[in-house]
N, C-alpha and C positions, 0 to 999 in steps of 0.2 A: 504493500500500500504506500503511494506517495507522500501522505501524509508522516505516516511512520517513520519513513525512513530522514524525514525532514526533520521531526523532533528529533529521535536520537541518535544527530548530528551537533544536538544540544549549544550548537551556535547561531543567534538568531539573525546574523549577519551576512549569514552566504546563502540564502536559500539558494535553489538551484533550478528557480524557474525565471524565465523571465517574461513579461509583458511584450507582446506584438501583438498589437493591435493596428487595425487599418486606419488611417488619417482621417480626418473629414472635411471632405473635398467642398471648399466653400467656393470655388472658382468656378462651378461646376454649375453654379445656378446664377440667373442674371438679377443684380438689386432692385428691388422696388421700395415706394418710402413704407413703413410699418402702417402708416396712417391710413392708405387705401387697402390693408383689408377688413372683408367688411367681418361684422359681428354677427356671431354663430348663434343661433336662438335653442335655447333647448326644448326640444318636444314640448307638446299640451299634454300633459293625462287623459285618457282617453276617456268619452264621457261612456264608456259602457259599463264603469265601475261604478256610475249613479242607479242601475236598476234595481228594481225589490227584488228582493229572495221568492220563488215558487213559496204556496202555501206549505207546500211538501218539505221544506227544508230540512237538512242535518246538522248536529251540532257544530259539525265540520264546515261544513259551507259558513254557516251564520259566522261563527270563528275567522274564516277567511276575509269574509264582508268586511268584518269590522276593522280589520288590520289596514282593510286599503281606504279607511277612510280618513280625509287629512283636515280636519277641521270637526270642531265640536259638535256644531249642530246637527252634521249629517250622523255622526258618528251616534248621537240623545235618538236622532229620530230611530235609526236601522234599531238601537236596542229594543226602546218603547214599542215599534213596531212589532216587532218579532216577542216580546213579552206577551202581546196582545192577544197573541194566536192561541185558539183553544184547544192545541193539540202540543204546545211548546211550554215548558218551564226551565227558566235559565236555572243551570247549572256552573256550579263553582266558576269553571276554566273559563263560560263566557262572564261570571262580573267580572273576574282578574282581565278578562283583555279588554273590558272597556274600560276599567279601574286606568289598565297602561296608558289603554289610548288619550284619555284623559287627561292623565298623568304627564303625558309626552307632551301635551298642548298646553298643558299650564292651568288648567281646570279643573281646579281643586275644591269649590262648593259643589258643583256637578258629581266630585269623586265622592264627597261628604252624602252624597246623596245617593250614589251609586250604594254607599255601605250600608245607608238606610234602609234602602229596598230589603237587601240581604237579611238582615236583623227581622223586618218584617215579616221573609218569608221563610225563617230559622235556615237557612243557608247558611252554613256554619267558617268561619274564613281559617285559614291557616297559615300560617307563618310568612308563607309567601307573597301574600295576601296583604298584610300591614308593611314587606318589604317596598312592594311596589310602590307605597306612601311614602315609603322612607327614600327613598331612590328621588323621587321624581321631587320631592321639596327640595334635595340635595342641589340638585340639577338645576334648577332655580334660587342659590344659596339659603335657602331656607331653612336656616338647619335648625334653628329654634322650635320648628314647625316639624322639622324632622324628629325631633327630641319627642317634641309633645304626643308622636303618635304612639307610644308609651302608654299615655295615659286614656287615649283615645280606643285602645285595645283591651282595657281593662271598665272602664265607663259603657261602650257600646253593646260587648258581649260576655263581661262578667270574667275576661281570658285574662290572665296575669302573664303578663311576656316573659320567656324561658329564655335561657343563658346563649340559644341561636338568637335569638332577637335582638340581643342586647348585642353582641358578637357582634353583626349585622352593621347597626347602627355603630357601636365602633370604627369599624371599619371602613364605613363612608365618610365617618369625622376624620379618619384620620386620612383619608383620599383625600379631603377636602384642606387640608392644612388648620381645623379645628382643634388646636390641641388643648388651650382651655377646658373647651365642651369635653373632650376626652375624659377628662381627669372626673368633669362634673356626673358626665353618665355613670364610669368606672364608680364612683363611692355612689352614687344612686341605686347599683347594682349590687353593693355589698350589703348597705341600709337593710334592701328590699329582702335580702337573704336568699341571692341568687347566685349560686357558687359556679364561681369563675375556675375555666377548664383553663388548657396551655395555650389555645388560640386567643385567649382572653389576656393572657398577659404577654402574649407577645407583640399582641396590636399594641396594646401598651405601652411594650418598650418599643415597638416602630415609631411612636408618638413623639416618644423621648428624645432618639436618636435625630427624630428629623428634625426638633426642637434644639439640639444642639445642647442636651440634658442626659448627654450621657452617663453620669454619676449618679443619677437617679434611676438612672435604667438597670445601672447593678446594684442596686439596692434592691430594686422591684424582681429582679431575679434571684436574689437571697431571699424575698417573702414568698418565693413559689414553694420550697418547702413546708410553710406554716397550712399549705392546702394538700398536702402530699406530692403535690406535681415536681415535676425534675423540668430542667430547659431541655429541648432537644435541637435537633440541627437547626430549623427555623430562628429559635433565641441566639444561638450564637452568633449563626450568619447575619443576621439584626446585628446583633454590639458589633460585629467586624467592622460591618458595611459603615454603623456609622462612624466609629472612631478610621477610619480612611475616608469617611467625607471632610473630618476635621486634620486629614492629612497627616495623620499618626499611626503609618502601617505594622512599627512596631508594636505595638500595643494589639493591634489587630490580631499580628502571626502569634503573640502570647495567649491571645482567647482561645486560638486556634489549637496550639497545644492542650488546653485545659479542657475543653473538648474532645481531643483526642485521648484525652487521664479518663475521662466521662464515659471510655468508650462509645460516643457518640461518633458516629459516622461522618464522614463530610460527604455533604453532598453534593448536586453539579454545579447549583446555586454557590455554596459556598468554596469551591475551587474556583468558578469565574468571579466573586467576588474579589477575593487576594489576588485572580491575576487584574485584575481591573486596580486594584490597590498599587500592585509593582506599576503599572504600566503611568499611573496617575503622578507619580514620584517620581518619573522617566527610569526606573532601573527596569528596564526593557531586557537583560540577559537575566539578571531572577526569573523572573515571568517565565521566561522559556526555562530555565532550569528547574522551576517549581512543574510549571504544564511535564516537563519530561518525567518528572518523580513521580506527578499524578497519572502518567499514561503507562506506567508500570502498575498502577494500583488498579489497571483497568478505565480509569478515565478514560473519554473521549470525548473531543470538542465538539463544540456545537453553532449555533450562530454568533451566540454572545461571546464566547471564547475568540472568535476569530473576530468579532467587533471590535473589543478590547485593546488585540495584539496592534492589530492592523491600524486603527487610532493612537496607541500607546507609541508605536515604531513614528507613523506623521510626527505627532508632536513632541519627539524628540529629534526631529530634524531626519530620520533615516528616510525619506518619503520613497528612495527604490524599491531598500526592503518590503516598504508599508506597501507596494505596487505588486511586487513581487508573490507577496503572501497574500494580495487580495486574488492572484491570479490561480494560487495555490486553491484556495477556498472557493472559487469555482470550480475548478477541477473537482474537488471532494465534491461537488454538488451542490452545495450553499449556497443559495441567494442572498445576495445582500441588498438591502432595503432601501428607499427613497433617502432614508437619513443617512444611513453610511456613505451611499454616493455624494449626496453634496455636503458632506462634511469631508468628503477628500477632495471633492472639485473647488470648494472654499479653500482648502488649506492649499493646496498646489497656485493658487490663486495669488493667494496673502503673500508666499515664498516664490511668485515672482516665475511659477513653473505654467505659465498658459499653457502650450501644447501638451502637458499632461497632464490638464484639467481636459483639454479638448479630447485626446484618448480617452477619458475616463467615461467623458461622455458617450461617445463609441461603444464604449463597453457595456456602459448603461443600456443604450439601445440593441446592440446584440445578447443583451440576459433578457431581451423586453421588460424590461424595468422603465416606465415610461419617465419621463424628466419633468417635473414639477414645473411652477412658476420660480419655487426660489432657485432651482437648476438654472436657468437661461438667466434669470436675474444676476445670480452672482456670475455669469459667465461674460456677459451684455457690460454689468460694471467694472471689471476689470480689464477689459476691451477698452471700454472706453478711458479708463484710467491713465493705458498704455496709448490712447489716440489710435488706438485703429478702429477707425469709425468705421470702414467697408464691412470689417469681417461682422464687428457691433450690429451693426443694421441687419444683414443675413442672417446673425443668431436670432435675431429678432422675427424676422419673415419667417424662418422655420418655425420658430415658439408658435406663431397666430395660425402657418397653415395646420399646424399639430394638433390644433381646434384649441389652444391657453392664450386666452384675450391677456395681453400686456395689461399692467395695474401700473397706476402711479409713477411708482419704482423703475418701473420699468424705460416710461417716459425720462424720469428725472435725472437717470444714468447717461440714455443718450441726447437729453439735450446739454448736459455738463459738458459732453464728449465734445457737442458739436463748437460749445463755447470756446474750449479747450484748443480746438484748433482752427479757432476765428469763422467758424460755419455758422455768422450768427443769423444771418436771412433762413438758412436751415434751420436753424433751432424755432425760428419764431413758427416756418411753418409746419413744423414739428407738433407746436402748442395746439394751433388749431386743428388740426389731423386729432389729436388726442382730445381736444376737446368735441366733435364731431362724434367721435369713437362711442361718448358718455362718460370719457375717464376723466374728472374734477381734478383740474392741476391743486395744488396746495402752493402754503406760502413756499416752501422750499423749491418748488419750481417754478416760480417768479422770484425769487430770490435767485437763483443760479443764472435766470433770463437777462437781467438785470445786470449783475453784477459783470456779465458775458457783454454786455452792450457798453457799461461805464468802460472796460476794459479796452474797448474798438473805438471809444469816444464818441457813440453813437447816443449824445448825453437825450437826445428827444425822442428817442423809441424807447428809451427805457425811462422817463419822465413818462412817457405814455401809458407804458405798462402798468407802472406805480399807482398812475392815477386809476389805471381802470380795475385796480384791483377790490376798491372798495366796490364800484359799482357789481360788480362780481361775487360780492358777496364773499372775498377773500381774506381776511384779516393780514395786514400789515405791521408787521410785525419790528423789535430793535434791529433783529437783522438787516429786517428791508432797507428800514431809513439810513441806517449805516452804511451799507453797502452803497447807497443812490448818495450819502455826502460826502463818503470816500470818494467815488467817482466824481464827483462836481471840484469836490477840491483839485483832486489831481491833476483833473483838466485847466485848472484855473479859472472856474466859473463860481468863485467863491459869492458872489451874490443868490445865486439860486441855491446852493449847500445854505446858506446863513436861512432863506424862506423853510427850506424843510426843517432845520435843525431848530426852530421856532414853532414850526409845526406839532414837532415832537412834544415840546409842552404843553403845547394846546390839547392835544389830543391824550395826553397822560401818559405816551409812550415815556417808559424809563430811558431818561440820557445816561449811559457806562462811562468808561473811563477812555473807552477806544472811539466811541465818537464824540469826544472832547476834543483828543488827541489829533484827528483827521480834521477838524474846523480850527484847529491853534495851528496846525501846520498850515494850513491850507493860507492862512492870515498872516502868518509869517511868509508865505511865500509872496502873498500880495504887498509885501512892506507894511501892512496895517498890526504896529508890532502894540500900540496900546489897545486895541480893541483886542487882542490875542494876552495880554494881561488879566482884563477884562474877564474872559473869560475862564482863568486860573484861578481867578478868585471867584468867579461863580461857581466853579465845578468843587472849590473845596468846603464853599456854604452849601452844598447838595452832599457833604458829606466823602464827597471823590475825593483823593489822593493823587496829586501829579505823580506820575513817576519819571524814569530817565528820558521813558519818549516826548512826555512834554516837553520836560527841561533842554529836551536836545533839539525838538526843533524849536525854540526861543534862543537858543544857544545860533541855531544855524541865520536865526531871523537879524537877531543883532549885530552878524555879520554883515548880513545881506546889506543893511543899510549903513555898515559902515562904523557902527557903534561895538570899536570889540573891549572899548573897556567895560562895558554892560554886561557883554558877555562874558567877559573873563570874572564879574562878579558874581553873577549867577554860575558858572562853574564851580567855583566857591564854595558858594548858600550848599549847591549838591552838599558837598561833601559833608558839612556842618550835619545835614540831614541823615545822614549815616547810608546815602548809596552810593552803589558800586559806579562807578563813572564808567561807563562804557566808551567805544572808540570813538562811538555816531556822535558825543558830544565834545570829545577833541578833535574830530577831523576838519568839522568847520573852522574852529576858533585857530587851529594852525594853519588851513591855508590862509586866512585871513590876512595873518600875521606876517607869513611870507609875501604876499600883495603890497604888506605895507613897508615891507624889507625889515621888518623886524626878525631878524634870520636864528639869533641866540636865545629869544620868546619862545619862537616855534618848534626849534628844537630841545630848550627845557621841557618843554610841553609831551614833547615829543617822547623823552626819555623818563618822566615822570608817570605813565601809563603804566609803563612794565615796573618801575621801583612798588607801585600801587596795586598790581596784582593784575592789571588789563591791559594784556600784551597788546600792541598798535596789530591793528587787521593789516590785511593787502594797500587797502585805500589810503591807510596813515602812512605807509609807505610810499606808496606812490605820490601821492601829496609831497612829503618831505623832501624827496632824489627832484619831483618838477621842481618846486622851488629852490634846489642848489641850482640844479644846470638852467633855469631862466633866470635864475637871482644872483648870477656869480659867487657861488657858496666856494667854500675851499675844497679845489680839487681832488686833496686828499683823502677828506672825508667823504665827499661825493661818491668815490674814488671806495670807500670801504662801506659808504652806503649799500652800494651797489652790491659786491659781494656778501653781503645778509642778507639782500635781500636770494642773492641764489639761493643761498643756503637754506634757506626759507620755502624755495620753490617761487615766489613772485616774482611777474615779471611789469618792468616799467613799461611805461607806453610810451609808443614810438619816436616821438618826436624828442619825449627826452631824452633820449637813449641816443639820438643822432644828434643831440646837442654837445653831448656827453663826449661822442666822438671827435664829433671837429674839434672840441676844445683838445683832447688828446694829440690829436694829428698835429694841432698849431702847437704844439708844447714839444712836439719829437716824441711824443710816449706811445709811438705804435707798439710796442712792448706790450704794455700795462692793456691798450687794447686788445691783442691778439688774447692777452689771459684770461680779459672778459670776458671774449669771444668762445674761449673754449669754456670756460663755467657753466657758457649760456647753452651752448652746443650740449653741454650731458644732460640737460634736461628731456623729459620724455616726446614732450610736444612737437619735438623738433623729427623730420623723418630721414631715413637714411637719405636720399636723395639731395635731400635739404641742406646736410651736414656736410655731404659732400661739397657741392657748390660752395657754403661759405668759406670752408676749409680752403677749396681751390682757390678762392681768389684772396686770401689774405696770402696764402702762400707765394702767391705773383705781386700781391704787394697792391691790389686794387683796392684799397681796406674801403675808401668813397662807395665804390660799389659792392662790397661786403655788407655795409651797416644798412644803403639801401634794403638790399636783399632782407636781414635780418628785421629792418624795420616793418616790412611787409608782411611778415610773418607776425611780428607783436600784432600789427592793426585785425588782422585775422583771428590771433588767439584773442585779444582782447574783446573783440564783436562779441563773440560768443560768450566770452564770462559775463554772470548774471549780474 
């Protein structure tokens, strides 16, 4: 058996199968937008299910009737009807199914009525009988109501509820995450002198454990002997499961033992709980060492078992193995379930693995395991994450021909996508397709619309949008307005950012601390540096706190105009304040200072960052090396600027950098440049090709057309850094 011989190889890292699966060939089908397919309607119930039953009916048929009936009234008439007959008297099994039918609908005076009948006609109900009350209140959190039928079974028919009843209702509190109620029934049960079996306190300690009351739950299995009862596998497995939900698998393998002193057996339950334990902890070779010890004891996996591994192996990073061993567990026959597939199609996702998320799909479809919405959902959003819109959109066409209407989500991925890479005239008709469809965009997809149009500077479609969302019936939210005065500032339409950020009080939207920041910048860009005061001290009578980004763009503002003794005082205040100064608010105030040829300001400035614990970024650098080579700074230092910054990996930009040179070449120091030249050369950016040529021509002594070359190369790497 393959399996077999896979455990005891007792290493969980070489299985010895691998995953081939067929591609999915997205080229293969031609794009259309998501929005023109149409919506699939689902059948009508056929009205042949409204006839009456023959006079002649069996209890059978009438039973069937009522099952298909989907609503109460029809569901009151067929019974009354069929009561009527003078050759028919309901028995048990039909109150119990209209009691359900009832019950399923939420018709619970109806059901009070249905028990009436019964009582009337000494119909005697049975256990299963007051379960159906108990269930169906449950189902509608009713659980007080579920409690109460208790008393309703002893009031109507004189019946005192037995220790399955009480079990029962248990059982549903503790489904229901009632663990209060729990505790209330449990001593209502003891009161009453209803002596509690093993299943009764092991609900109990279920109770417990999922309450995160563990030490109570072994207390409550020390009083199982004051009843006679012993724990068996069910109690143990219980204290395992939960002290490994609390992440304490030691404590778990100890119960485990003490179980086994018990002569208690373990059961499959409790083997895949411990390996679910190791896998949780990532000790993923336990697990297989532990499964090997149990497949000698006769154990044999099963679905959970291989759910476990095969999750445990993902999320410890092995995602082959986890591929590997899912491919193993088909072979064994095992199906693996809607959730197992897209919790590895998500995780392959997350790590950055699309094509084998897309295999996994593959496989999904060749087990006929049909693919959910959240399958294409998280396949669609990751797509669009990485900006492949083409494949995006095709995941999508297949999702609607597959008969699974796109939701929301679905929309909101790919119109981010489209945002993403400037498709904004697509995204909008994206919106209406989806609105068309009947799928109600939300704020987060006029938020993402928006904030996709401030981005392209398309400040009047997205002003449009904003507006039409009230009419819409969309709530506009901090997001929104933030997003629409971020974009207004940035654009420099700081007069329309000032109307909405006005708005925001009127309307009682909460102002944060980030669109304070986005309207001070925005004011400082505009030189309106006391109205962006102004607003510092309004935001700290609202209880907001500036932080660095304030201070840094006020820092950048009082450059702007010119005022950098301001600024150098509020660099200052920072510091009195006890924060960390970051670069964003020396970068302004030194190049400033270099402008004004204050060259030994900007470089104290400069050098006091790192003594301060806030090593200067790229830009401090770059800043500093322009102002030497346009400021006539001492070539020396220039001169060792430069080499930090290699060392560093930064590179200047071009024009200083061929500043730099002529001043070299006028001085005789082709030397000192040839040295720069190679520091620059072993950086990665550069290509052999590249390396080549500048190498050739310093060697013939072209160094003019050397620093060209190399400066060509800066303007290029520089474009692209963010």
């Amino acid at each position: 058996m393959a399996l077999s011989c896979c455990l005891l190889q007792s290493h969980p890292f070489t299985l010895p199968y691998r995953l081939n699966l067929p591609p999915l060939n997205l080229s293969s089908r031609s794009l259309k937008p998501i929005c023109s397919i149409p919506r699939r309607e689902l059948p009508s119930i056929s009205a042949s299910l409204t006839h009456k039953l023959p006079p002649d009916f069996t209890t059978k048929q009438l039973l069937h009737a009522l099952s298909q009936r989907n609503d109460e009234t029809s569901a009151l008439n067929l019974f009354h009807w069929a009561s009527k007959q003078p050759n028919f008297k309901p028995t048990l099994p039909v109150y119990e199914e209209i009691i359900r039918k009832l019950g399923h609908l939420g018709s619970f005076d109806s059901m009070k009525q249905i028990l009436e009948d019964m009582r009337a006609s000494n119909c005697r109900p049975k256990k299963g009988t007051f379960l159906i009350f108990i269930e169906s209140y449950a189902k509608r959190d009713l659980y007080d109501d579920a409690i109460g039928v208790l008393d309703m079974i002893e009031q109507a028919f004189g019946m005192k509820p037995g220790r399955d009843t009480y079990n029962s209702l248990l059982e549903v509190l503790v489904n229901g995450n009632k663990f209060k109620l729990v505790e209330s029934v449990r001593s209502m049960m003891f009161t009453r002198g209803v002596r509690p079996d093993v299943f009764t306190f092991n609900i109990s300690i279920k109770a417990l454990c999922k309450s995160h009351q563990i030490r109570h739950a072994i207390l409550l299995i020390e009083d199982m002997s004051n009843y006679g009862l012993a724990p068996d596998e069910i109690t143990y497995t219980t204290i395992m499961k939960g002290y490994i939900e609390e992440g304490n698998l030691e404590t778990a393998l100890r119960i485990k033992e003490e179980m086994i002193a018990a002569q208690c057996p373990l059961s499959k339950k409790t083997v895949n709980v411990l390996i679910l334990g190791y896998c949780k902890e990532g000790r993923i070779k336990e697990g297989f060492n532990f499964l090997e010890e149990m497949w000698v004891e006769g154990f044999r996996p099963d679905q959970f078992t291989f759910n476990y591994l095969v999750l445990g192996l993902w999320k410890s990073g092995h995602v082959k193995q986890a591929l590997e061993l899912l491919d193993l567990m088909l072979q064994e026959g095992f199906d693996l379930d809607i959730f197992m597939f897209n919790t590895l199609i998500s995780g392959l996702c997350k790590s950055g693995q699309g094509d084998e998320a897309m295999e996994v799909l593959n496989q999904m479809i060749s087990r006929d395991c049909s693919p959910d919405t959240v399958t294409f959902n998280t396949l669609i959003s990751n797509l669009c994450k990485e900006k492949q819109m083409e494949q995006a959109i095709e995941i999508a066409c297949i999702m609607a021909d597959k008969g699974i209407q796109p939701d929301v989500y679905t929309f909101n991925s790919l119109i981010r996508g489209l945002c993403l890479t400037k498709n904004d005239d697509l995204a909008i008709d994206l919106l209406h397709g989806m609105k068309r469809l009947g799928c109600r965009p939300n704020e987060y997809t006029l938020n993402i619309l928006i904030d996709g149009l401030c981005s392209s500077g398309k400040l009047d479609r997205a002003l449009g949008l904003w507006r039409d969302m009230e009419s819409s019936g969309c709530a506009r939210d901090e997001v929104t307005y933030a997003t629409l005065i971020a974009g207004f500032c940035k654009n420099r339409k700081i007069e329309q950012a000032e109307e909405i950020f006005y708005q925001m009080e009127l309307q009682a939207v909460p102002r944060d601390t980030s669109v304070y920041n986005s309207m001070i910048e925005g004011l400082c860009m505009s030189k309106r540096m006391e109205k962006a005061e102004e607003l510092v001290d309004q935001m700290i009578l609202e209880g907001l706190q500036p932080n660095v980004v304030t201070y840094g763009s006020l820092i950048k503002g009082w450059c702007k105009v010119g005022l950098i003794d301001n600024a150098s005082r509020l660099l200052r205040t920072i510091e009195t304040k006890g924060m960390t100064l970051s670069p964003q608010a020396y970068n302004p105030l030194i190049h400033a200072l270099f402008q004004q040829k204050r060259t030994k300001e900007a470089m104290r400035l400069f050098r006091e960052m790192e003594e301060k614990g806030t090593p200067p970024d790229a830009m401090s650098y770059r800043t500093v090396f322009r102002g030497f080579c346009s400021g006539g700074g001492p070539i020396g230092e220039t001169i060792d600027l430069l080499v930090e910054m290699t060392e560093k990996r930064i590179t200047p930009d071009s024009d200083s950098f061929h500043m730099l040179a002529d001043g070299l070449c006028a001085l005789s120091m082709e030397d000192t440049l040839v040295m720069l030249v190679e520091r620059f050369i072993k950086m990665d950016f550069f290509t052999e090709n590249e390396v080549s040529g500048i190498m050739g021509l310093m060697k013939i002594r072209k160094f003019q057309d050397a620093v060209v070359h190399i400066g060509g190369i800066l303007s290029r790497r520089n474009r692209k850094r963010p």
